[in-house]
N, C-alpha and C positions, 0 to 999 in steps of 0.2 A: 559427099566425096566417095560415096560406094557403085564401084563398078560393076558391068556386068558381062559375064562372058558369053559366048556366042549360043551354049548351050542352055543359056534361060537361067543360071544358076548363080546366085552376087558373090562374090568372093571379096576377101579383105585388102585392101592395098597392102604391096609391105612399105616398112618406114622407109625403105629409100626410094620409091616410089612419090612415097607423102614428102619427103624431100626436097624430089626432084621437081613437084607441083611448084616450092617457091622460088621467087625472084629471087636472087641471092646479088641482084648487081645495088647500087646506089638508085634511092627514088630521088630528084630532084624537081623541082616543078612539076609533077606532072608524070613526068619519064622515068625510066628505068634504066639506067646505063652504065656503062664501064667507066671506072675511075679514070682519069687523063692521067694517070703514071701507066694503067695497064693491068697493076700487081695483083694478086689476089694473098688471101690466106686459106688455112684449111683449118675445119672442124673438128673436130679429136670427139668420138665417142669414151668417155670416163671407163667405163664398166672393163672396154677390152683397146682403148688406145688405137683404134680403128680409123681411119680418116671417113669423113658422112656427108662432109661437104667440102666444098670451094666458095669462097665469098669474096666481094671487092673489097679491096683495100685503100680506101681514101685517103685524101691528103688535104694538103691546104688548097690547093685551088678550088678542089669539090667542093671543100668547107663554106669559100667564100661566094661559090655558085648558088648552094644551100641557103646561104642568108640571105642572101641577095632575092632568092624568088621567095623565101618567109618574109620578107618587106617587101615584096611587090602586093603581094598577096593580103596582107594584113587590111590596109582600109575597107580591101570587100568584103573580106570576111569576117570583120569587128562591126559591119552593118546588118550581118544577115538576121533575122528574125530569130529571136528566142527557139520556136517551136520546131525552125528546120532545123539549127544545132541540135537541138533537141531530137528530133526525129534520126538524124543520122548512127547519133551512139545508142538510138536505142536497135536499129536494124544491127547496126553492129553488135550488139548484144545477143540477139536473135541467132545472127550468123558463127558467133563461138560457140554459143551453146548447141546450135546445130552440127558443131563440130570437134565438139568436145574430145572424144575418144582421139581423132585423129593428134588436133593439136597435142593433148598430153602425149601420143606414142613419142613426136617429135619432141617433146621436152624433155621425156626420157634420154633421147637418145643423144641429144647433144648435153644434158645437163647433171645425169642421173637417176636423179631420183624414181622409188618405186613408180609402177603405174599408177596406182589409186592415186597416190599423193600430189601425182600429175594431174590426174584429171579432177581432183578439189582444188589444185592452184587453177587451171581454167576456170572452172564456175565461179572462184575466188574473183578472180580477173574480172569475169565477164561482169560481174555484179556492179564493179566501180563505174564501168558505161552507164547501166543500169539505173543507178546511183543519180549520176552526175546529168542525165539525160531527164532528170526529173527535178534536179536543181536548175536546170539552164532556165527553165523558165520560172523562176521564180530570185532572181536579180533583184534585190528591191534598191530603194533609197531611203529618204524622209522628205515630209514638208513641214518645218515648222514655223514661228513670227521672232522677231529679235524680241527679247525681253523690254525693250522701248518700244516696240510696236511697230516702230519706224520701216522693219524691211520683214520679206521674204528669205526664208531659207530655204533652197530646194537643193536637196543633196542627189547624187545620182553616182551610178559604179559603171564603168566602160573597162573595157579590155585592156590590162597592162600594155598588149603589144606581141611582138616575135619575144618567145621563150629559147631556150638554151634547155635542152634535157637530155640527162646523162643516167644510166642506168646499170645496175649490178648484176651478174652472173645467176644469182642463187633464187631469185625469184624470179625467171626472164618473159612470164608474158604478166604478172602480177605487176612489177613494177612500172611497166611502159601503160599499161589498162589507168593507175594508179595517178598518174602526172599525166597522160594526153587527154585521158577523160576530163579533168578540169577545166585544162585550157579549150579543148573545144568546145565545153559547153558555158565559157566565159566569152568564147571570139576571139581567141589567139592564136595567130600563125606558128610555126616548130620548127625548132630543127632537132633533129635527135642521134643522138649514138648510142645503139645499146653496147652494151660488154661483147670484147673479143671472143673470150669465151662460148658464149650462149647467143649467137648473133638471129638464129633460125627463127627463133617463138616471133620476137619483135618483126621481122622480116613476114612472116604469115600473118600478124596483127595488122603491118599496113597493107597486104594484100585485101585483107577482111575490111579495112577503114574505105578503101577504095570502091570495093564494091557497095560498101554503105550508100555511098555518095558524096563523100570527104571530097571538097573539090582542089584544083592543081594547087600544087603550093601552100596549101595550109600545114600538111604533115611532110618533110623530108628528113631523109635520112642519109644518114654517112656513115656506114661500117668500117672498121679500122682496126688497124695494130697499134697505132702513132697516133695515143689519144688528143696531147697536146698537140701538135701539130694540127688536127681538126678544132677541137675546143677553143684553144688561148684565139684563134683567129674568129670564134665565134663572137669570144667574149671582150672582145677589141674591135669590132666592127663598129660599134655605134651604132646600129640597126637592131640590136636584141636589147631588150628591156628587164629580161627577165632568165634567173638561173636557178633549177630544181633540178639537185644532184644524189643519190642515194649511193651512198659508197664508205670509205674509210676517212676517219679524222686527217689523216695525213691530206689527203687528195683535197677533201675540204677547204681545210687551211688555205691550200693554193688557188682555190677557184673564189673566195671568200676575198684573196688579193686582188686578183683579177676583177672580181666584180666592183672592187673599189672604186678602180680606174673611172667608171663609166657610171660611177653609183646605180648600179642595178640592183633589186628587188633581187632578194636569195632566200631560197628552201634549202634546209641541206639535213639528211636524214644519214647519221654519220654513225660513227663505231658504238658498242653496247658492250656494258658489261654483268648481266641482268644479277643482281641477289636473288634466292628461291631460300624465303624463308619458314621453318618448322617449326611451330611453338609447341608449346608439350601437351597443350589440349589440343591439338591437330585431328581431324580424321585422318589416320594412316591412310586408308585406302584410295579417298578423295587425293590426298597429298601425292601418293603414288603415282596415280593416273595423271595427277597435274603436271607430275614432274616429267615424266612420260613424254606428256604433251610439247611442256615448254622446251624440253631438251634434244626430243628425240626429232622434230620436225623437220622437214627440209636434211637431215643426220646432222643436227645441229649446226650447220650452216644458216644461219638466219640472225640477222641483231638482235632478234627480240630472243635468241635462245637464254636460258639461266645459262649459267657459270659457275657462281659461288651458291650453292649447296649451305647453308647456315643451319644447322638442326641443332634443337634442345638436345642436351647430352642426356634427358632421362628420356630420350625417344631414339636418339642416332644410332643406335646399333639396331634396333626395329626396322627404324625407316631402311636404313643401310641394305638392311637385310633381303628387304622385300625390294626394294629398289633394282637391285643387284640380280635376284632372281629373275625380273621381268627384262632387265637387260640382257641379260644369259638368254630370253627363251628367244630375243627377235634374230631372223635368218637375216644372214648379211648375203648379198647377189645380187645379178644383173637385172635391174630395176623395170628391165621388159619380160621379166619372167615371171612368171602365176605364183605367189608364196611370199616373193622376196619383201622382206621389211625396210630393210638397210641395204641403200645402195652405197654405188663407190661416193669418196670426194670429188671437186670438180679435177683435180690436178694432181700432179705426183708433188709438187712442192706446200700444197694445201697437206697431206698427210707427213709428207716430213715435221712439217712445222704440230700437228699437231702429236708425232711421235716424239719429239724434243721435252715438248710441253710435259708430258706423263714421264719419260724418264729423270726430269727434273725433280717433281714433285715426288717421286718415288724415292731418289739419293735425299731427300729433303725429310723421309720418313713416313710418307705416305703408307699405306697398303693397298695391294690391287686385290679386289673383290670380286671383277671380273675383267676379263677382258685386258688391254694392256699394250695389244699387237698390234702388226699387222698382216693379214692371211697371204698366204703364197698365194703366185698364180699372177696373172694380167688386173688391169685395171687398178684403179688408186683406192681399194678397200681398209678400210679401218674399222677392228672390232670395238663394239659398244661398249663403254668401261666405265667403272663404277672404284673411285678410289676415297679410301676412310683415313680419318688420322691427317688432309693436308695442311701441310703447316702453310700458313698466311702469308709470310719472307716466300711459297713456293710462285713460279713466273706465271704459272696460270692463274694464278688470284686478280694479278694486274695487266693481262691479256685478254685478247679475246682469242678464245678458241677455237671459232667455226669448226666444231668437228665432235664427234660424239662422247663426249666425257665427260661424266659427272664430277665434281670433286668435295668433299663432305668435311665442314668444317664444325664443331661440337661451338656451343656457345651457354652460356650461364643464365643471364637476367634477360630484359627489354631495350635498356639502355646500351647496351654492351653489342648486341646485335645492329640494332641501327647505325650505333658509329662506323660498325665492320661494313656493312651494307652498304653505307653512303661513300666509306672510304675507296674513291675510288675519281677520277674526271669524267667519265660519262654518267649519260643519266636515262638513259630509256624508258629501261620498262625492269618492276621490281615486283617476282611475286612472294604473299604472303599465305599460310594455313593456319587459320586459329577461327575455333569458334564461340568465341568472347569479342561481342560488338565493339564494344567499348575501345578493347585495343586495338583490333580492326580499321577502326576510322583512327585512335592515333597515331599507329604505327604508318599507315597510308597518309597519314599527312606530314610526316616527318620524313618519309622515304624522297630523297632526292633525285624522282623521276619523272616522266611526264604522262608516264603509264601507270596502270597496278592493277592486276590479277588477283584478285580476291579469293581464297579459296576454287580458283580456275588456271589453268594452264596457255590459256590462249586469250591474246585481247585484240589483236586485231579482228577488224571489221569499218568493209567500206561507210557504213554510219559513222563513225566515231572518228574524233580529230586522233589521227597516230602521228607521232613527234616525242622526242623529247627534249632534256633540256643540259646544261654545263658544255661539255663536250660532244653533245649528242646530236647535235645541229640547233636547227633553228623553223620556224614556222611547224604548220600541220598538215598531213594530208590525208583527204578522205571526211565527212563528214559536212557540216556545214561552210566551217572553217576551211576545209577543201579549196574550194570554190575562188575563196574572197583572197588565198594568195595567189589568185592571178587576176583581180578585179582591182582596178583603181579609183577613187573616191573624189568625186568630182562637186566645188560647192559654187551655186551661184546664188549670188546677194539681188534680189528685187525688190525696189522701193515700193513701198504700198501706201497706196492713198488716204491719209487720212480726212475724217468729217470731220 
């Protein structure tokens, strides 16, 4: 994507350039086109409230155009050979990474966050192709004999079908890489809508799917304001087999109904409310970094971010302490600038909600150790905060806070923790610091999540089944288990001849 000017000399595109490179209309079979209402919406850069783009705005008709070419589509592309699915995500792999810098500038620019951290969610991204371009071809089944001897059992796995995928703001080319990667390399046709918000990344994903060689009508997509209006028509068609949704328990619930109707096959990787727990033989400094890790990600935007802060009270003022300082040192700025740690939230109503949050917990008796605001000036900034002393009765114990705030709660024994820990209807992902094996493996098995951070801050990765469990949704994505929720289990009985 690097140009060059007439005097021999390459110069950098700027991001509205790299922009202006994507399709921003509706892909449907094939094509690229205007919505049949006409509408568009507009993009909002976070950092200064900027408009960056212009996108289609779908409706139900498009929805139903959508579906309609993911069921045309499906029987030839649930026939094609392991190797050329296969080969397509991995060109497409080829082509993010060969495009890394760019893609992250534009993720910055519609989403936030720093550079760096843009350009590890691409490689993040790019690896689930990577991934899953290596599972395609390894689909297996069984053959076994009926225990009478009498029959054949040959099992086999074929393609659920046309998917339904629906995708979240906060990781915007992570999550579409995470859910189209599987189905293609299973042989299911799509239809997708990523978030209002962050519509760009996904929009230059399927430019990048295209040029893999992704053929018409297996990927479509519908951008939108008026999710229902697109979705409920997906999920009412009769033509989609399948719904993998990554978003809020709320939105959940409602697509969980929907799926009912039509008994469709559901993923749904739903709200978090992580515990980050500190035993009193902790490494500080490990703890620290972890905490870092699991909080500060994404500026804690992310389901897998901690929440609840749980520390030994003959460690909490240490950890507090040091905690606090390393949140003090990160530079909060515009996420396209050289230095900046901390960028803005996506929205001005995501910082509301999470300023409510901190002066709750403060009238509740908190102490703020840092941070606490938010910075004058443009764009939806919120400093890094670090609050001691929360009492449990405070709203952010039993929220989620997409936003960067720690909050530190002292605890006594073993048992006392995990009750705190568990108390709660989601179940993601729950990290622990102790190094005592022993409690180690019991405290992680009594943690009611579907994750656990072991003395580590970070547990995703495209190897590994990520999901969790109560309120947290339902199936995996990424790993083995990846794959097999969009693969369906096919048994046929053969009589065998006996002597």
């Amino acid at each position: 994507m690097t140009q060059t000017v007439t005097a021999g000399q390459a110069y950098e595109a700027s991001v509205g350039e790299l922009i202006g490179r994507i399709n921003t209309g509706l892909l449907i079979d094939g094509q690229w086109q205007c919505p049949a209402s006409g509408k568009t919406f507009e993009v909002l850069n976070p950092a200064t409230g900027e408009v960056i783009a212009t996108v289609a705005d779908g409706g139900p008709e498009d929805a139903r155009r959508a579906i309609e070419a993911a069921g045309r589509a499906q029987k030839a592309w649930g026939r094609t050979a392991p190797r050329e699915r296969s080969g397509i995500l991995r060109r497409a792999y080829d082509l993010i990474m060969a495009r890394q810098h760019e893609l992250a500038r534009v993720m910055t620019a519609e989403m936030g966050k720093p550079l760096a951290e843009a350009a590890g969610e691409v490689a993040y991204a790019a690896e689930f192709f990577r991934w899953f371009s290596e599972e395609a071809v390894r689909i297996g089944g069984d053959h076994t004999i009926t225990g009478d001897g009498r029959n054949r059992i040959l099992v086999s796995q074929e393609p659920v079908g046309p998917c339904v995928l629906v995708t979240p703001w906060n990781f915007p080319l992570a999550m579409g890489t995470r859910k189209i990667g599987p189905a293609v390399a299973a042989g299911c046709t799509m239809v997708f809508k990523p978030a209002e918000l962050t519509p760009l990344s996904s929009l230059a994903l399927a430019g990048i799917l295209e040029e893999a060689g992704l053929p018409d009508g297996v990927l479509n997509i519908v951008t939108t304001t008026d999710a229902g209006s697109v979705v409920e028509p997906w999920m009412d068609s009769g033509i989609a087999r399948k719904v993998s949704f990554t978003g809020s328990t709320e939105v959940g619930r409602v697509l969980l109904a929907q799926a009912a109707r039509n008994i469709m096959r559901s993923s749904m990787e739903l709200g978090g409310n992580a515990p980050f727990i500190v035993f009193a033989d902790a490494d500080l400094d490990k703890a620290v970094q972890g905490a870092m890790i699991a909080k500060m990600r994404n500026m804690g935007e992310a389901c897998t971010a901690a929440n609840r802060f749980f520390v030994h009270h003959s460690v909490a003022a240490e950890f507090g302490r040091r905690l606090a300082a390393a949140m003090a040192a990160l530079r909060v700025g515009d996420g396209a600038r050289s230095g900046t740690d901390v960028g803005p939230l996506v929205e001005e109503k995501a910082r509301t909600k999470v300023q409510s949050l901190v002066d709750d917990a403060v009238r509740r008796g908190a102490t703020v150790m840092t941070g606490g605001s938010a910075p004058a000036g443009p764009g939806f900034f919120y400093t890094p905060t670090v609050l001691a002393q929360v009492s449990p009765d405070s709203d952010l114990m039993s929220t989620e806070i997409f936003g960067p705030v720690a909050a530190i709660v002292e605890f006594d024994d073993d048992e006392d923790v995990i009750r705190l820990a568990n108390n709660t209807p989601w179940g993601l992902v729950g990290y622990l610091f102790t190094q005592d094996v022993d409690r180690a493996m019991r405290v992680s098995e009594e943690l009611e999540v579907g994750m656990v951070g072991l003395n580590t801050g970070l547990v995703s990765n495209p190897a590994a089944p990520f999901g969790g469990v109560k309120q947290s949704g339902l199936g995996r994505e990424g790993g083995r288990a990846g794959i097999e929720e969009f693969l369906e289990t096919k048994y046929l009985a053969i009589p065998r001849a006996l002597a």
